[in-house]
C-alpha positions, 0 to 999 in steps of 0.5 A: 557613342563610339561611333559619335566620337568617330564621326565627329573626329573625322569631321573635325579632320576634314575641315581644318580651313574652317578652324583656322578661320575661327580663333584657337585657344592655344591656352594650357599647351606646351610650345611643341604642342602649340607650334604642332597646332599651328602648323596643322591648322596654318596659324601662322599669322598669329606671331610671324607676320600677317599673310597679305598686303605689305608695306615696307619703307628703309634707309640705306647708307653705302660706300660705292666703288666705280672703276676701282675707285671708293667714292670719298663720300657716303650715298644715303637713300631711302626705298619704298615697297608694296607688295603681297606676303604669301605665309611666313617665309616668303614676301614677294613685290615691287619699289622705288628707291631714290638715292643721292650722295651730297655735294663735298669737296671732292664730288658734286652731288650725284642721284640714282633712282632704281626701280626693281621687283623685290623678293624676301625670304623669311629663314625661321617661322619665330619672332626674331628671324634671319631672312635674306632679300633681292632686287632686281630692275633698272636704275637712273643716274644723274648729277656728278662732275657731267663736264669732265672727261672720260677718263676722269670721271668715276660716274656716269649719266644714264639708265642702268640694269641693277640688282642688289642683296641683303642679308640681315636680321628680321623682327616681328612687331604686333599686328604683322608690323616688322623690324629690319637691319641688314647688310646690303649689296648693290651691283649697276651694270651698263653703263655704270659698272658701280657696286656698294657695300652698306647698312639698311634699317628697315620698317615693315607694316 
């Protein structure tokens, strides 16, 4: 009987992937006996997200700061991401983005249009999470007071090198769905040579 026991132990060890793949009744264990189970077996999509496919779509509304100078207007955009989320701490793909800063008495309305990879990282493997994210890509810009001069204009038609960050705070909804708000941070290179400081709300599915 012993030797039963043994050998059904070291059957069970051998094939944790098998198990992981069938529903586990996490019914009756404490929280610390549960999150060991998990780990052991790499449940994890249980509560902190789907492992796969991502979709992601935010809002954005930044302050920009070009040449030294604060646009007197507030830009308002919105991004588009899909991409593949490798576990519960790292989510990796690409999206489209499109801003635009409407017209005011002080500015025409002005557009970019950035195209970036997009990378995020989970802090904590719980419902309620930190996470920071990155893009980095190209943008184009258009619109904006294009008949004045050089050294009067604070934005510039062209294509530009962009990245940006954000840090905030992530949410897991049933079903791998997710909640996001963050602060976020973008840089535009040449020929712009623009940053931004704003908030971003975003709806993970």
């Amino acid at each position: 009987m012993r030797r039963l026991i043994i050998l059904f132990v070291a059957i069970i060890s051998l094939c944790p992937a098998a198990m992981a793949q069938s529903e586990i009744d996490y019914t009756g264990l404490s929280k610390r006996e549960e999150r060991a189970l998990r780990r052991l077996y790499k449940d994890y999509d249980y509560k902190y997200g789907k492992r796969g496919y991502f979709g992601q779509v935010s809002v954005d509304a930044s302050y920009y700061i070009y040449k030294g100078f604060l646009l007197n207007d507030m830009m308002y955009g919105v991004d588009v991401v899909n991409g593949y989320s490798f576990g519960p701490h790292f989510d990796l793909g690409g999206g489209i983005g499109f801003y635009c800063q409407p017209n005011s008495a002080k500015n025409k309305r002005y557009y970019i249009a950035p195209l970036f990879v997009y990378t995020r990282v989970n802090i904590l493997q719980r419902k309620v999470t930190p996470y920071i994210a990155a893009k980095l890509g190209w943008g184009y810009a258009w619109g904006g007071d294009v008949d004045c001069s050089d050294d009067d204009c604070r934005r510039i038609n062209g294509l530009s090198t962009y990245s940006a960050g954000e840090l905030g705070v992530k949410v897991h909804l049933p079903k791998g769905m997710a909640l996001t708000v963050g602060v976020s941070s973008s840089l535009y290179f040449i020929p712009l040579f623009a940053s931004s400081l704003g908030v971003n709300v975003g709806f993970t599915w």
